[in-house]
C-alpha positions as a Markdown table, in Angstrom:
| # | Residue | x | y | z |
|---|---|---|---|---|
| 1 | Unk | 0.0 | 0.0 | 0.0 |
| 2 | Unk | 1.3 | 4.0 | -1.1 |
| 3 | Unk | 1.9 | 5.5 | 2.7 |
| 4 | Unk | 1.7 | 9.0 | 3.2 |
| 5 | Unk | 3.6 | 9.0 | 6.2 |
| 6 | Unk | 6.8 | 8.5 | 5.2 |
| 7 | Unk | 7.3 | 11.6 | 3.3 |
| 8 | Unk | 10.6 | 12.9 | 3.0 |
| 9 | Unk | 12.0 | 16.6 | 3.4 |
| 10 | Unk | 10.8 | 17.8 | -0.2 |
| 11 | Unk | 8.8 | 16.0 | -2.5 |
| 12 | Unk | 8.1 | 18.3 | -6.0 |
| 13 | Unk | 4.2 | 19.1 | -6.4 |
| 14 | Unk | 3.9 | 16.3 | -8.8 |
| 15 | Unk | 4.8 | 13.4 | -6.5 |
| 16 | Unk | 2.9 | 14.9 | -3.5 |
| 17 | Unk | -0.2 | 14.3 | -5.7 |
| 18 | Unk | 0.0 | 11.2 | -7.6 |
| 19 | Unk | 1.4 | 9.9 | -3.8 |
| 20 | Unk | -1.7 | 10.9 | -2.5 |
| 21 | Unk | -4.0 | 9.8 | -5.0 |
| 22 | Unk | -2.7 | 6.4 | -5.0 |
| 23 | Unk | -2.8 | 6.2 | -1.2 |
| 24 | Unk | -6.7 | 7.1 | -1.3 |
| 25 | Unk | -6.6 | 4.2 | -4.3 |
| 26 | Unk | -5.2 | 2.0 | -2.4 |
| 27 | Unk | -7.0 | 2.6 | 0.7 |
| 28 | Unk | -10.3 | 2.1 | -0.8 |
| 29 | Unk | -9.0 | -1.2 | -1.6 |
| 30 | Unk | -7.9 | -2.2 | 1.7 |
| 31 | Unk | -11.4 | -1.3 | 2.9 |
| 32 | Unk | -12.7 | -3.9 | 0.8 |
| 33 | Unk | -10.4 | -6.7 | 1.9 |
| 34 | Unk | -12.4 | -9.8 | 3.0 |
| 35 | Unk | -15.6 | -8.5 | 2.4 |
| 36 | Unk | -18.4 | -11.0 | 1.3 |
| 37 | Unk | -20.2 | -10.7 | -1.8 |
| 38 | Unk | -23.4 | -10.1 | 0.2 |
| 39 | Unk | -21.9 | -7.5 | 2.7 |
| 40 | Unk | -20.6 | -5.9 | -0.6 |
| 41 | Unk | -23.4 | -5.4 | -2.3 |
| 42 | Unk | -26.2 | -4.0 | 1.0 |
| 43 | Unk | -27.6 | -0.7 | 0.8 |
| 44 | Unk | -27.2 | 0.2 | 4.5 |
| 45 | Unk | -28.9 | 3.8 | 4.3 |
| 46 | Unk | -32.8 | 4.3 | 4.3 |
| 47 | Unk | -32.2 | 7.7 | 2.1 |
| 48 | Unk | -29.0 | 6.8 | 0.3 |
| 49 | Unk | -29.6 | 3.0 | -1.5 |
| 50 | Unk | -26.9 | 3.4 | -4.0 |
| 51 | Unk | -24.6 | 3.6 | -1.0 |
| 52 | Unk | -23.3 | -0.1 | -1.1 |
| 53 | Unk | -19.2 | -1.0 | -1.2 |
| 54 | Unk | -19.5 | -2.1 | -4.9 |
| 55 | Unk | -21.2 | 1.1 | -5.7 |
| 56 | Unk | -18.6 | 2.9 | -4.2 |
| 57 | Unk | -15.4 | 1.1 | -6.1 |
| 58 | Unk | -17.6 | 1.0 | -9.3 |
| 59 | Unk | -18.3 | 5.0 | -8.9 |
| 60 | Unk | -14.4 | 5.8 | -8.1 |
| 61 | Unk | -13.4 | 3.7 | -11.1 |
| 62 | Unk | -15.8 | 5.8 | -13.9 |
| 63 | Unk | -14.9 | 8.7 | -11.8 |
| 64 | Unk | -11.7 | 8.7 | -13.1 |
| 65 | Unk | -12.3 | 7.5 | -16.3 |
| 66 | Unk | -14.8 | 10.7 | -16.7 |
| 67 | Unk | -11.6 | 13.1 | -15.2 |
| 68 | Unk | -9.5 | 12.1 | -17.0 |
| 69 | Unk | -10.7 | 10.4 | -20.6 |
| 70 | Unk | -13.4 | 12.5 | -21.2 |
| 71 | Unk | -12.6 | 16.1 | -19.4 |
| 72 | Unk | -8.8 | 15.7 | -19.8 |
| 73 | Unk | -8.6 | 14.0 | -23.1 |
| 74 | Unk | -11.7 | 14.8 | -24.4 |
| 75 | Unk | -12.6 | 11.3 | -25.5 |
| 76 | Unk | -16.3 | 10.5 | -25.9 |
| 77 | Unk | -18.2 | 9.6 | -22.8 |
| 78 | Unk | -19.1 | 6.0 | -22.8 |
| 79 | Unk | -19.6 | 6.2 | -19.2 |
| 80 | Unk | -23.1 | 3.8 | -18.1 |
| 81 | Unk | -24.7 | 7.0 | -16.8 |
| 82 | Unk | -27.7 | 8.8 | -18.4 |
| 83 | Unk | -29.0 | 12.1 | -18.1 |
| 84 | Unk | -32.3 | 9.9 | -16.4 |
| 85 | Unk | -30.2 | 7.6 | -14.3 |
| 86 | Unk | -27.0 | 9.9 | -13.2 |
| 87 | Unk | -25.7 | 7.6 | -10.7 |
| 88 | Unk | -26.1 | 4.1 | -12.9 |
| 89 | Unk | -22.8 | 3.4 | -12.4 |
| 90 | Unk | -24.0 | 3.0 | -8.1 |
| 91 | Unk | -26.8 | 0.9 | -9.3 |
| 92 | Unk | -25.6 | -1.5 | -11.4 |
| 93 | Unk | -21.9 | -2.4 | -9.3 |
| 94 | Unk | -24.3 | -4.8 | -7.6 |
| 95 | Unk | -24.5 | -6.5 | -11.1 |
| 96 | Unk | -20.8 | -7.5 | -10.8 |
| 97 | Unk | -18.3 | -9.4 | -8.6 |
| 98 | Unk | -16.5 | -7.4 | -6.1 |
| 99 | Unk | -13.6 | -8.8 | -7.3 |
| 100 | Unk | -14.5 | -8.2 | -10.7 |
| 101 | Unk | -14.9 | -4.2 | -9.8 |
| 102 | Unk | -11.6 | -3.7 | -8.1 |
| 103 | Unk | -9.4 | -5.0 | -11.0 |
| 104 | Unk | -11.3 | -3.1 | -13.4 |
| 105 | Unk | -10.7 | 0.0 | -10.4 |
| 106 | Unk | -6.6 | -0.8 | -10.4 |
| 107 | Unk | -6.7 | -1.6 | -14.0 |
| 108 | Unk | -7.8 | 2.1 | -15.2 |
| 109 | Unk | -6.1 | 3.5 | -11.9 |
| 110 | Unk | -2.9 | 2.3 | -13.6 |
| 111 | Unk | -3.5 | 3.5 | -17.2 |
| 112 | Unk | -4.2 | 6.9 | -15.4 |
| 113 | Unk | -1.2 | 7.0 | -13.3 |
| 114 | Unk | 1.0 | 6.6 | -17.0 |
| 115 | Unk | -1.6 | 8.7 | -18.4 |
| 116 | Unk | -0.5 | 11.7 | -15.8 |
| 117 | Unk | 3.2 | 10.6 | -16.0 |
| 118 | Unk | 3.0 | 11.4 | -19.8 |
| 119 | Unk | 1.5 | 15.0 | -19.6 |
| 120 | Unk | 2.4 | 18.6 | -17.3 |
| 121 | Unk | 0.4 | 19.6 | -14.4 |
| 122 | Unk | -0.1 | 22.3 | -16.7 |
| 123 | Unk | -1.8 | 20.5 | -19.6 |
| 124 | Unk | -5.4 | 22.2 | -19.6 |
| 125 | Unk | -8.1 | 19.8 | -20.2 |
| 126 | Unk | -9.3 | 19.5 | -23.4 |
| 127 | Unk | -13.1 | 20.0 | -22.1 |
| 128 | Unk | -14.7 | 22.6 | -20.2 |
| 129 | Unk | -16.2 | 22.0 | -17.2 |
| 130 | Unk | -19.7 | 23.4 | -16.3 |
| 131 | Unk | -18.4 | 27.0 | -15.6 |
| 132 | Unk | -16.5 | 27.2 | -19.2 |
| 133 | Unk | -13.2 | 26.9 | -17.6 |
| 134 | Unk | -11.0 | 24.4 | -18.8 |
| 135 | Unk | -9.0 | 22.8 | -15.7 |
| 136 | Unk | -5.7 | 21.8 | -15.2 |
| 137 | Unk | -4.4 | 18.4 | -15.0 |
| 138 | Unk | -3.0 | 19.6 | -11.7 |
| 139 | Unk | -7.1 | 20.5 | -10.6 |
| 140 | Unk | -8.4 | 17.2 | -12.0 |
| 141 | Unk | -5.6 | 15.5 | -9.6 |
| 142 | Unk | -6.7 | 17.5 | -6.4 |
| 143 | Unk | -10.2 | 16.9 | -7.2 |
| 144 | Unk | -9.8 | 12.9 | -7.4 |
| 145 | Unk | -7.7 | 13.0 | -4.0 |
| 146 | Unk | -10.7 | 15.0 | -2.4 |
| 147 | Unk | -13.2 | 12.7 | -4.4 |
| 148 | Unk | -11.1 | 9.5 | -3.5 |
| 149 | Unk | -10.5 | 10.4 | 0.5 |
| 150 | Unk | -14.2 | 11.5 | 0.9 |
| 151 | Unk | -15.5 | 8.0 | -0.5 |
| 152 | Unk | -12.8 | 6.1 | 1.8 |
| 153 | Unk | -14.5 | 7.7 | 4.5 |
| 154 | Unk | -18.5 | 6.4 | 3.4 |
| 155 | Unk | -16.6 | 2.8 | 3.0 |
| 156 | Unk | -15.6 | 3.2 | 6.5 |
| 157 | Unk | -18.8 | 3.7 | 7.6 |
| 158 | Unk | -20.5 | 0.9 | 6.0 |
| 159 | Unk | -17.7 | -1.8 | 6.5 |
| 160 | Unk | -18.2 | -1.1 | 10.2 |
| 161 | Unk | -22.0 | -1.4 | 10.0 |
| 162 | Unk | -21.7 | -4.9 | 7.7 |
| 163 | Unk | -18.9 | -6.3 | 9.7 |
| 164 | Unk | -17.3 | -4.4 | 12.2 |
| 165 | Unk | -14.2 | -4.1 | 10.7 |
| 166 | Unk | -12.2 | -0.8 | 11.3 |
| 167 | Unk | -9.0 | 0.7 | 10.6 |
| 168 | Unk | -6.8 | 0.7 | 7.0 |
């Protein structure tokens, strides 16, 4: 697993991010570790029922591919959301093997760590975001840590209400 807390005296901008980001990566993987397919896929919240663990992997895995294929590159979005069903990629993780989800998560996490390698934290995305402005890639890698870290924290919750397991 990426640590965080062995960070030495001066790390350049570019490592402090893609350290981070593949800390949160691999910490939403750890969460998942010995989970059962069953505990995986309950919806645990009355007003949230999207909110299960393979919703969670499934949504950080097209999260990035939006960032970064489709905002960053500017590919075409073949994302399984719809303008009806905005969250499809929650709703149909339960569809799918847990195991399944988090190689397909490490798989694309791993294209996109050569994909940032390969460009400046300069390189302004080649879409707009809803505001008009076109982001940097160094925006789109602060936004992933944020979007990362705060779904860690939702797997937390519901791994301890499935199965009491803490920590990671």
């Amino acid at each position: 697993m990426t640590r965080t807390s062995d960070t030495p005296a001066a790390w350049d901008e570019r490592t402090q991010l893609t350290t981070f980001l593949d800390y949160a990566r691999d910490t939403a993987l750890a969460k998942c570790e010995g989970i059962s397919e069953e505990n995986a896929r309950k919806a645990l919240l009355p007003h949230s029922p999207l909110m299960t663990v393979s919703g969670l992997i499934n949504h950080l895995r097209w999260v990035e591919y939006y960032w970064f294929r489709v905002v960053f590159l500017g590919e075409e979005d073949e994302g399984p959301w719809t303008e009806e069903d905005p969250d499809r990629e929650m709703r149909v993780a339960v569809d799918f093997p847990l195991p399944q989800l988090l190689d397909e998560y490490a798989a694309h996490s791993a294209r996109h760590r050569d994909l940032v390698a390969a460009h400046s934290l300069d390189t302004r995305a080649a879409r707009p975001v809803r505001d008009g402005l076109k982001v940097d890639l160094r925006w789109i890698l602060h936004h992933l840590v944020e979007e990362t870290a705060r779904h860690n924290g939702h797997l937390d919750i519901l791994r301890e209400m499935l199965d009491g397991s803490t920590g990671s």
